[in-house]
N, C-alpha and C positions, 0 to 999 in steps of 0.2 A: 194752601189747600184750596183757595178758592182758586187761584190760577188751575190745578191741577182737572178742580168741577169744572171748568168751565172749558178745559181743552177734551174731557172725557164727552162734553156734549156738542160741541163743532165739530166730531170726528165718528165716522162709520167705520165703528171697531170692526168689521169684519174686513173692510180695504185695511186696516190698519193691520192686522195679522197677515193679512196677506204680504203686504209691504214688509212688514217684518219676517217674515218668511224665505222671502226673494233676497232681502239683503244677508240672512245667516246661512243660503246657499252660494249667494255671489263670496261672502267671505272666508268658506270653508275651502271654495277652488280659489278663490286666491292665496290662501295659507300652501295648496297643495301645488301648485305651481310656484308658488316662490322656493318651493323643497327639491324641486325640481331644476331650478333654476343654480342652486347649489349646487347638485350632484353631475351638473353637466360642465363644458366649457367651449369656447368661442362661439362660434354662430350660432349653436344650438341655444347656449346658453342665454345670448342676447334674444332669441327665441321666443323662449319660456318666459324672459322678464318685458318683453314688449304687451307679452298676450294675459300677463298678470296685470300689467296694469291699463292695459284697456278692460278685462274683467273685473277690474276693482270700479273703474272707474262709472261703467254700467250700472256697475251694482248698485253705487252712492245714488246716479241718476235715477235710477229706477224707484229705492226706495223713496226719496223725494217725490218725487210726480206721481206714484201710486199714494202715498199716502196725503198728498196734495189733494189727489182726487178726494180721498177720504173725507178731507177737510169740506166741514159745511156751517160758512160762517151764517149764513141767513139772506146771502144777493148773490147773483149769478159772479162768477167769475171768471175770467180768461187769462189766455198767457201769451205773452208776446213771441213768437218764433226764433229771431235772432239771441235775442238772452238766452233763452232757454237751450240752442245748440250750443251756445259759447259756453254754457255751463257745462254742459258734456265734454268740450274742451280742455274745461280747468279741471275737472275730476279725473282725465285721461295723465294730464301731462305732469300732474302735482303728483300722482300715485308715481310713476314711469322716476320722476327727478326721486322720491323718497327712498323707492325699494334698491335706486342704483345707489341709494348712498348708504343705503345698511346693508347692501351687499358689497363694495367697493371697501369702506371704512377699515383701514388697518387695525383699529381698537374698536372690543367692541361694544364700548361703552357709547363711545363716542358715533357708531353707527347707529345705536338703539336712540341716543339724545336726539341726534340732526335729524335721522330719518323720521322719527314719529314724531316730532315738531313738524318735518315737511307733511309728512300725511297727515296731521291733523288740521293742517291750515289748508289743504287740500280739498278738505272735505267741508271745512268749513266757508272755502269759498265759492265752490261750487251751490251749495245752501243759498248762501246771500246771493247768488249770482240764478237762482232759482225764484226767491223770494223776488227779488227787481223784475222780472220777469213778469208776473202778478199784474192783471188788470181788470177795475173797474171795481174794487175795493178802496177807494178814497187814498186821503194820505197812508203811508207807512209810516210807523213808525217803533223806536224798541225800546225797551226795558234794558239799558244799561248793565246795571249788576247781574240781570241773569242771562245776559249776552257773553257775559264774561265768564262768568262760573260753566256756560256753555262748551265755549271755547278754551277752559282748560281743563274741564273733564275728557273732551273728544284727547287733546294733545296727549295727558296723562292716557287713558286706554289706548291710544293708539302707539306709546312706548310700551306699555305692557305688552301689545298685541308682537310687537317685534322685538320683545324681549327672548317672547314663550316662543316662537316663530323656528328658533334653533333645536335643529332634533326631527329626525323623521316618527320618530314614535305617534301611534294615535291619539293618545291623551296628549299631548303634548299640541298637537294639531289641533283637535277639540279646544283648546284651553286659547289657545291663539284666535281662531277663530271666533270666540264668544267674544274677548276684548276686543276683537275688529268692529265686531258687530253694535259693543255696546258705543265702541267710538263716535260711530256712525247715529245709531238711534240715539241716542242721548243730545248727541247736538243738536238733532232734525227736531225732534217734539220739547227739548229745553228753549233751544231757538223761537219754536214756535207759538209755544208759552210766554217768549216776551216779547210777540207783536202785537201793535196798538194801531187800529185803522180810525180814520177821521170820521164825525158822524153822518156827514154826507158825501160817502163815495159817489165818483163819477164814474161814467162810461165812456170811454174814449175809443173811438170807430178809427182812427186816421194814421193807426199803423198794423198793421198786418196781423189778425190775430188767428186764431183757433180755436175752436169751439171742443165743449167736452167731449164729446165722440172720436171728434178726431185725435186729442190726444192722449184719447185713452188707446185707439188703436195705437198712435204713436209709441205709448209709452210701453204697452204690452208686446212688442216689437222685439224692444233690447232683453224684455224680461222670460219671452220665451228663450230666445238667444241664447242668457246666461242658465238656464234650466237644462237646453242641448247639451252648452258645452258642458255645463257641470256633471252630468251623467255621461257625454264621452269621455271627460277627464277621470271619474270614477273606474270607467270602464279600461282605460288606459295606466290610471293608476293602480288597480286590482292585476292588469296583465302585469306590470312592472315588476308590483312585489311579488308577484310568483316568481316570476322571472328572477328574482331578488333571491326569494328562499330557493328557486333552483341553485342557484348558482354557490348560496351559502352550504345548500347540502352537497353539492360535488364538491366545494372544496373540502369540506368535512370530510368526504371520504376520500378524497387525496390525502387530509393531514393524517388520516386513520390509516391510509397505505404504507403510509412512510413510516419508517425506521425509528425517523427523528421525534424527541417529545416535543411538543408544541402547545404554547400558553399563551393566551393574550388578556392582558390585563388594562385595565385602569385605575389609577390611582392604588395600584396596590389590590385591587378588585378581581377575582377571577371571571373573566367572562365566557372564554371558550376556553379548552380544553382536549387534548384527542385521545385516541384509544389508546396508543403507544406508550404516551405520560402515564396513565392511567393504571394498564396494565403492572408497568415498571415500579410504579409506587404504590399498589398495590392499595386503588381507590377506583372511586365511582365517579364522572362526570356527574353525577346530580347530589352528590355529595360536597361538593368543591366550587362548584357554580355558583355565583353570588359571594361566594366569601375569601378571607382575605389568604393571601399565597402562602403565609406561616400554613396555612391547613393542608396544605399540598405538600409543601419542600422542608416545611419545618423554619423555626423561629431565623435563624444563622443565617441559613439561606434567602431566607425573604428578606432580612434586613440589606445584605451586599446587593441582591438584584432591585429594591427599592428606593435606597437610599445614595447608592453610588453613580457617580455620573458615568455610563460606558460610554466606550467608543464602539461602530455599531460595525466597523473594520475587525477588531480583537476580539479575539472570546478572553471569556476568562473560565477559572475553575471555581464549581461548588459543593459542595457535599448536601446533597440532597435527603433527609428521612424517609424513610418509606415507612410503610406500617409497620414491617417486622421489627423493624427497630434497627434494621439495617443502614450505615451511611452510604450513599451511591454515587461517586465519583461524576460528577456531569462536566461537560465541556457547554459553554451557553454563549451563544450570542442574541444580544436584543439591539432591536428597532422602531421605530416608530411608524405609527397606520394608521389609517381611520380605518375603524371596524362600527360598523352601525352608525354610524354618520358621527363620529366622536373619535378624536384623538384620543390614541391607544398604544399599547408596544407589545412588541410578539415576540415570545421569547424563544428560540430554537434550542431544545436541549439532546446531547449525544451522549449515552450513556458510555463511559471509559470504563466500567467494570471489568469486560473484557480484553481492553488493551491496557489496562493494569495488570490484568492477571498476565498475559503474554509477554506484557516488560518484564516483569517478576519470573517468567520462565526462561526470556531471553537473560536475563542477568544470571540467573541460576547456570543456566548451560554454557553461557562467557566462563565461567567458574569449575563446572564439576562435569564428568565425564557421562555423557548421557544416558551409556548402555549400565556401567553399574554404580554411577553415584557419589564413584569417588572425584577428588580433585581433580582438575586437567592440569598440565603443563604452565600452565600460567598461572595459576593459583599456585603449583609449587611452588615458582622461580617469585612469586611474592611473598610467601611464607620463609620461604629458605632467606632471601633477602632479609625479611624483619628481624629472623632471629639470626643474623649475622651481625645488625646493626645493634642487638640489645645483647650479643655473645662479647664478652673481657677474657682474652684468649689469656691471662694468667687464672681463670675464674670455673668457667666451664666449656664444655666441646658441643660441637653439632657431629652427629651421623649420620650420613647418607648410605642407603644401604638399596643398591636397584637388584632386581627382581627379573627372572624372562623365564617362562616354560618352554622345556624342553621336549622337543617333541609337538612344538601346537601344529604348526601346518599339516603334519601329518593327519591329523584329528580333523582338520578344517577339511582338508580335503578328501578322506573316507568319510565321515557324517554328515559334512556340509555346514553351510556357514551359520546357520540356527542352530546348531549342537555346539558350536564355536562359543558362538555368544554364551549359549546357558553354562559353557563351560568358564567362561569368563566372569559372568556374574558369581557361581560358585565358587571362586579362586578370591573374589574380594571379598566376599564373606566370611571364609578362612581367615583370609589379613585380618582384616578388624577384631577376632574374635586371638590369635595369638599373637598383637602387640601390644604394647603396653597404651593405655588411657588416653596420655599427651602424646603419645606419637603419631603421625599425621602420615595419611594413606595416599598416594596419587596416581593415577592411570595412564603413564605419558603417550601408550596410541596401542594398538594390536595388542600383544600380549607382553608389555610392559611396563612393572607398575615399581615404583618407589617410595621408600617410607621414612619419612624426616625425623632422626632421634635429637631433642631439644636437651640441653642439659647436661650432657653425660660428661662423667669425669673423667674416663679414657676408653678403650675402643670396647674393653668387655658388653657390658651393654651392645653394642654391634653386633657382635658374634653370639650373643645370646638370644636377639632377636631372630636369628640367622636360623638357630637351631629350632626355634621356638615355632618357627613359621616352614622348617623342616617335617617337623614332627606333624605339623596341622595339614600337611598335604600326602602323609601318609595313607590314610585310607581311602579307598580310590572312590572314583566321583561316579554315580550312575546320572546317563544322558540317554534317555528314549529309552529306558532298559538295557544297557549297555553301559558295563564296567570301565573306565578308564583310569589308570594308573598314571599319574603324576608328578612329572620329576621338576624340580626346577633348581634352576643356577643364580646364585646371588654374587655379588660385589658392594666392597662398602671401604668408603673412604672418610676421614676422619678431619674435623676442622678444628687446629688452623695445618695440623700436620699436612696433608694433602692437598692444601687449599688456603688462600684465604680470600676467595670471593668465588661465589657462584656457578660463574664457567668453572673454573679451574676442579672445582669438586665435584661437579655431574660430568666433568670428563673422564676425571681419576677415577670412579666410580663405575663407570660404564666400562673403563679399560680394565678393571677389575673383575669385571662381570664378564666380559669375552676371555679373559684370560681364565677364569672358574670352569667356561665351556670350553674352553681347549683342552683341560686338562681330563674331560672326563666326565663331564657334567654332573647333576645332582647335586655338586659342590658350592662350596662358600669360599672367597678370598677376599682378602682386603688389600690393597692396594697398596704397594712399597718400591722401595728403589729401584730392584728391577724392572719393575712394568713402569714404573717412573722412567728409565731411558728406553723403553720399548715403546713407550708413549711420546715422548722427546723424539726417535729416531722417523715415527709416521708423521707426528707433526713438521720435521724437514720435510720429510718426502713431498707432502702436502702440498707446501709452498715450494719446493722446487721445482715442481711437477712441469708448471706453465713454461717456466724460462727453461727448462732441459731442451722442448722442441725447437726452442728459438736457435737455442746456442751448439747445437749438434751431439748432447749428450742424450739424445734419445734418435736410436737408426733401427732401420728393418734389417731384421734378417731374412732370407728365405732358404724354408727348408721342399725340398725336390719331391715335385710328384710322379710318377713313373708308372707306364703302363706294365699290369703284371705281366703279362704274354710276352709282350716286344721287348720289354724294358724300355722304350724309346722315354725322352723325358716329354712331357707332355703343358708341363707350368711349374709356379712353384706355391708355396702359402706363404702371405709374408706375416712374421711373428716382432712384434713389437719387444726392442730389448733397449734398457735404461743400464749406461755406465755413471753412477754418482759421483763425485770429486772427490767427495768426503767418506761413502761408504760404499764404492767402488759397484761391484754390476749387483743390479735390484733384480731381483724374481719376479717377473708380470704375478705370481701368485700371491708377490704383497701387494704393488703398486695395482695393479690392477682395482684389487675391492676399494682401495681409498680415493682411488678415480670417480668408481661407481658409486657414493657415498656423496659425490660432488658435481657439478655440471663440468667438471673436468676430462670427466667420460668421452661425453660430444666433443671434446675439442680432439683428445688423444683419438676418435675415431676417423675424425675428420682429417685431422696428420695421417695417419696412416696409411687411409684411402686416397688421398692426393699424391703423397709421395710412390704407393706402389704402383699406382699408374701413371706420375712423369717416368719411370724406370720402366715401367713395361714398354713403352713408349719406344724404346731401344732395344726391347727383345728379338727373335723371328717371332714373325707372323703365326706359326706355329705353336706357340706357347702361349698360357694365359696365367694369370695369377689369381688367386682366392686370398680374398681377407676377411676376417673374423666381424662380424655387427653386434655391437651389444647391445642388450634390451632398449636401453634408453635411445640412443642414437636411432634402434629402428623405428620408433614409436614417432617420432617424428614425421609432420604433415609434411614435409618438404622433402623427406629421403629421394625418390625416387626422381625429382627435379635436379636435384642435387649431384646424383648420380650422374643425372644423363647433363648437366652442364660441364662435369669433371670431363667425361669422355670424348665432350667435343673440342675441350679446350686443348687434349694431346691425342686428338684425330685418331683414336682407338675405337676399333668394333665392340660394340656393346658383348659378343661373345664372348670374348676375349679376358672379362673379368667376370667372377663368380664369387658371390656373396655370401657367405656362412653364418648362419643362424643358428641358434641352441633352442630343442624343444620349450627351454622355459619362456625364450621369447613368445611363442604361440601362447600360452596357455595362459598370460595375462590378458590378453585382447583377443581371443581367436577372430573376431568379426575383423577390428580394425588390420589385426596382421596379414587375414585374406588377401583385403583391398590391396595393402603395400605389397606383395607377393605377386599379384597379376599387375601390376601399374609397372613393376620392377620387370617382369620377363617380357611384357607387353617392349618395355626398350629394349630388348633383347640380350640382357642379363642374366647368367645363370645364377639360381640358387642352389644352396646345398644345405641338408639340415644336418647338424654337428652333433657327433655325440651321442649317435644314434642307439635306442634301446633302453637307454638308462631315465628314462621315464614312466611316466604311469598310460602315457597314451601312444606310445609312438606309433601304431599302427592307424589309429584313426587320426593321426596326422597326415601321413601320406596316403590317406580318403577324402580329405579335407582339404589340403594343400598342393598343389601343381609343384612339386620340386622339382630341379632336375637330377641330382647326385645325393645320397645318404652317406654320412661315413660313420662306419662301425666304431666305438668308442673302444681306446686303447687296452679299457678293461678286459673287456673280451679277449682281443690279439694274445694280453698277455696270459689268459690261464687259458690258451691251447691244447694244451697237455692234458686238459681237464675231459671226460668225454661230453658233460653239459654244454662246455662252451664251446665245443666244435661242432655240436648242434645245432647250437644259436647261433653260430655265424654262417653256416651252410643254411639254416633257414632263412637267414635275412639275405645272401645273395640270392638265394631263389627269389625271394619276395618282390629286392628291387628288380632284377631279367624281367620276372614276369609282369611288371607296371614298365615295366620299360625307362627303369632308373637304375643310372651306374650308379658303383658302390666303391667306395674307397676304404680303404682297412688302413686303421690307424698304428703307431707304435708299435710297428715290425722291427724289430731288432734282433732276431736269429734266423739263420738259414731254415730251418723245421718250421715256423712260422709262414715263412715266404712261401716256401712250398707246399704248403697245407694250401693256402692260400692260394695259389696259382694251380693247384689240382682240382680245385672248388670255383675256377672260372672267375673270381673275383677281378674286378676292372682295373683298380689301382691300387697301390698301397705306397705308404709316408711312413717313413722310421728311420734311428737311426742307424741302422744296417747298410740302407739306399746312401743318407747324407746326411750329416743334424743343418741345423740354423745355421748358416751363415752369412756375412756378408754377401753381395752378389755374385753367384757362380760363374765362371764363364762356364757358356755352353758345351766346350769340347773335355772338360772336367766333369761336369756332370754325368751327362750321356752313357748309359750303361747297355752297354751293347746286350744282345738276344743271349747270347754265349756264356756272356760272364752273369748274366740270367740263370744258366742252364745250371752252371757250375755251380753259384749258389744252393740251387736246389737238391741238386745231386748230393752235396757234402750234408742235408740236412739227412733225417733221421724217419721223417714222415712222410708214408706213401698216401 
């Protein structure tokens, strides 16, 4: 206590306040430049730590030598010059070595130990190196023990001071700042406390001193100095943090833009939070802030995103709580950040509620037919599959029982294809509601549906189904207001009789069901040994089809086109005809649709049109040939390529061959079939539309389409006799003259014919009257001279 009285009376408390004033501004910018010194790197960085610790080092100075001033032992004093810079020195260089090593230090225990040891001896030598300094106060001398409790009170606060140092928060800065300060004054006035001067100080003139004016200006020098800088550091430090919360509020409303939930926590800690999370979980940002993630995501979730080590590459999945009490599917990847000057991690979350639900529709519709809900094709052929493997063919039967309306096209194309559908969804309605429980409904595409009988002891069940699902299509369907009557055709074949795997039984079933529509439609069949070798005799066909072309069991015939007027011959048609080995000459009216059922089609087209133009090739010049395009062949991007490569390779004029199409080719593509239709005459190919009349649009075909020749379908030709149909065929040669398209008449095979025909101006006519199919004519066989033209005509009956 008495040391205490006696330092309160050698000292002018008001220099003393001031002193202490100067050093808790020098140490609050040196707290705030060492935070600075953090948040930057390389040169800036070295920067900020050179200009802290010369501000530090001022600060020590200053407060020393102002409150030196203070100091009033009772005899003049001075100070010597060189100590007194050199202690400027050691306060500069001591601060500079300490804060590099508590900023440097990989641990940071071990930064907080060495650094505040170095700055406390820093401060403390600058002190002693202040005190030597001192002249004209006799001996110096100290007090030991409180030299010591000195010097490790300063060490101790000065670990403190760069304990607390970590952290940009203000209280935290505060708090650092005050232990710098107390490091500093503690040692200055404890030190001061234990010096003892001799009773007769001397005055010593013979080295260089300074009087107190001068170093009071001196010392008030450094002290305005660190008052500048501390209020430009404030004033740069206040720019920053705006700058700081600017940049924290755009990102905020970046993570608030985005889609994605966004969390960033510590320790399990919510710190921020965005709209998106927010919304989705159906919470408040200031309800969640500060507290732990279980409050947000729910207990489950917080523990896998807390306690598990992620990789920051992987997501993983969580199910998230929301309020409702709903779980939410999240997809989450986390990181690691410093967010507020504190290692932290960020959790990115993507709600999958949505592509859950889309997997679950896309699995749904892998499954079930989308327009009315029943099974697709694939789901049957697994279902049919399971209960074949769980069917003990001494035990019980499967039935297949397929299904087609009669009559839909028709409906599709007077209503259109929305009365189509409704009439489709009504048709499955029906099913369901007359088969039985466990029977299973399937919609294998357009209007064909299938129904799997599980269990049955023999075919009754089939045919009761059959009847059952007859009756339930009885009353007719209304669509738009508009009654429709509905007929349909069934086939059903039985396992293991008709089958015993899969294939075998939605073939026999299907061949069952074509054979129900042949007979008459409306009807029910079930599949047996005759349509067993009707079924066997397509299946050869099938596979013979390919090797026929190779091996010369498939030739052209050509049947003779001939002008009506001259009779001259003019070309021929070549007609594709199949001699079997086995079951001797096929009707293109069978092989044909089994072609077209197959990419067999394309190749029989493609035979046909090569080989009729190597042989035209050897014609006159005079003559050209027509061959038949089926749908599929013309649909093809490459026809017209194709066409004109064949032509060049047997040096034939593109006139020379003409192409025949069936109105049904048009009316599946009308756009794409334009294109191929001018690409095709553009090479200078003719077209012809086949089959003319017996459509629903033939007239706005030839408004539509650039053809060159129409041919009257045989129908017509042959009910002549009729007065309707010699209407319609004098109307359609008018038609084409007047577009300036020849017309060809098909299936003339009586002299009355012919001559109805050639009194009505028609251009050509094909029958067999003229010639049938045959192998390749010679010219001077063919050839029907004007006369025996005439003669014909004469013996008919029709003027």
């Amino acid at each position: 206590m008495e040391n205490v009285r006696n330092l309160l009376d050698q000292h002018d408390l008001r220099l003393v306040l001031l002193a202490i004033m100067i050093c808790c501004m020098a140490c609050l910018t040196t707290v705030s430049l060492n935070a600075r010194v953090t948040a930057t790197s390389g040169r800036s960085r070295l920067a900020w730590l050179v200009a802290s610790a010369l501000l530090f080092g001022f600060g020590v100075w200053s407060l020393h030598f102002v409150a030196m001033l203070a100091f009033m032992p009772g005899y003049a004093i001075s100070y010597a010059l060189v100590p007194t810079a050199l202690s400027i020195l050691a306060a500069c260089s001591g601060a500079m070595i300490a804060f590099t090593i508590w900023h440097l230090a990989r641990s940071a225990v071990i930064g907080i130990l060495a650094g505040g040891t170095m700055l406390g001896l820093s401060i403390a030598t600058m002190h002693v190196m202040g005190v030597v300094a001192m002249r004209g106060c006799g001996i110096i001398s100290f007090d030991k023990p409180t030299i010591c409790m000195a010097l490790l009170s300063d060490v101790l606060f000065a670990m403190l001071a760069l304990w607390r140092m970590r952290g940009p928060s203000l209280p935290r800065r505060l708090e650092a700042a005050f232990w710098l300060a107390c490091a500093i004054c503690v040692l200055h006035f404890t030190a001061m406390s234990a010096l003892r001067f001799s009773s007769k100080p001397k005055m010593v003139t013979s080295e260089l001193e300074a009087g107190s004016v001068l170093l009071a200006l001196f010392v008030s020098i450094p002290s305005v100095a660190i008052l500048v800088a501390f209020f430009a550091l404030a004033l740069l430090d206040k720019h920053m943090s705006l700058r700081t919360l600017q940049e924290i509020a755009r990102l905020r409303q970046l993570s608030d833009a985005t889609q994605e939930g966004l969390l960033i926590h510590r320790h399990g800690i919510i710190r921020e939070i965005n709209r998106a999370l927010c919304e989705r979980l159906g919470i408040t940002p200031e309800s969640v802030i500060g507290a732990p993630i279980a409050s947000a995501l729910g207990a489950q979730a917080a523990a896998r995103l807390t306690r598990e080590h992620h990789d920051p590459n992987q997501a993983i999945i969580i199910d998230a709580n929301c309020r409702s009490g709903e779980a939410i599917p999240m997809e989450v990847t986390i990181r690691a950040i410093t967010f507020d000057g504190e290692e932290s991690e960020i959790i990115a979350m993507r709600d999958l509620s949505t592509q859950r639900r889309d997997e679950a529709r896309i699995r749904y519709f892998a499954h079930h037919d989308p327009l009315t809900g029943l099974l697709n094709r694939f789901s049957l052929r697994r279902h049919l599959s399971e209960a074949l493997a769980a069917t003990r063919p001494s035990d019980t039967h499967i039935g297949l029982l397929f299904l087609d309306l009669d009559r839909f096209k028709a409906v599709n194309d007077l209503l259109g294809h929305a009365a189509g559908d409704a009439l489709l969804v009504e048709i499955a309605e029906r099913l369901a509601e007359a088969v039985g429980p466990t029977d299973i409904i399937a919609r294998l595409g357009g209007d064909e549906f299938v129904i799997l009988l599980k269990n049955i002891p023999d075919e009754r069940p089939i045919v009761a189904c059959a009847q059952a699902i007859q009756v339930s299509m009885t009353p007719p369907i209304v669509i738009d207001g508009r009654q429709i009557d509905i007929d349909v055709s069934m086939g059903g074949a039985i396992h293991p009789r008709d089958g015993l795997d899969a294939d075998t039984l939605l073939r026999n079933a299907d061949a069952a069901l074509y054979a129900a529509k042949a007979e008459g439609r409306n009807r029910y069949r079930l599949f047996d040994a005759v349509l067993h070798l009707r079924l066997q005799r397509r299946m050869h066909l099938q596979s013979d089809m390919i090797s026929a072309m190779k091996n010369g069991d498939m030739t052209l015939h050509y049947q003779p086109l001939l002008n009506c007027v001259s009779g001259r011959l003019e070309g021929y048609e070549a007609l594709l005809r199949w001699y079997h080995p086995e079951y001797g000459a096929v009707s293109p009216m069978e092989f044909i649709p089994i072609a077209e059922e197959t990419d067999a089609i394309l190749l029989l087209g493609d035979f046909v049109l090569r080989e009729a133009c190597r042989q035209l090739e050897t014609w006159p010049r005079s003559q050209r040939v027509a061959v038949n395009i089926s749908p599929m062949q013309f649909r093809l991007d490459d026809l017209p390529d194709r066409v004109a490569q064949i032509l060049r390779a047997h040096a034939l004029e593109p006139h020379r061959l003409e192409l025949e199409i069936t109105e049904a080719t048009l009316i599946q593509n009308p756009e794409k079939a334009g294109e191929t239709i001018h690409a095709l005459r553009k090479i200078g190919v003719k077209i012809a539309l086949d089959d003319f009349g017996t459509g629903y649009s033939s007239l706005n075909y030839l408004h539509r389409f650039p053809v060159d020749r129409i041919k009257i379908d045989r129908s017509f030709t042959n009910d002549l006799e009729q007065d309707n149909a010699r209407a319609i065929v004098r109307a359609i040669i008018a038609l084409g003259h007047n577009l300036n398209i020849d017309v060809t008449a098909e299936g003339v095979e009586t002299p009355d014919q012919l001559s109805f025909l050639r009194d009505n101006c028609c251009d050509q006519v094909q029958g067999f009257l003229l010639g049938r199919p045959e192998p390749l004519y010679p010219a001077s066989k063919i050839d029907v001279s004007r006369k025996e033209m005439e003669t014909l005509t004469d013996a008919s009956g029709l003027t």
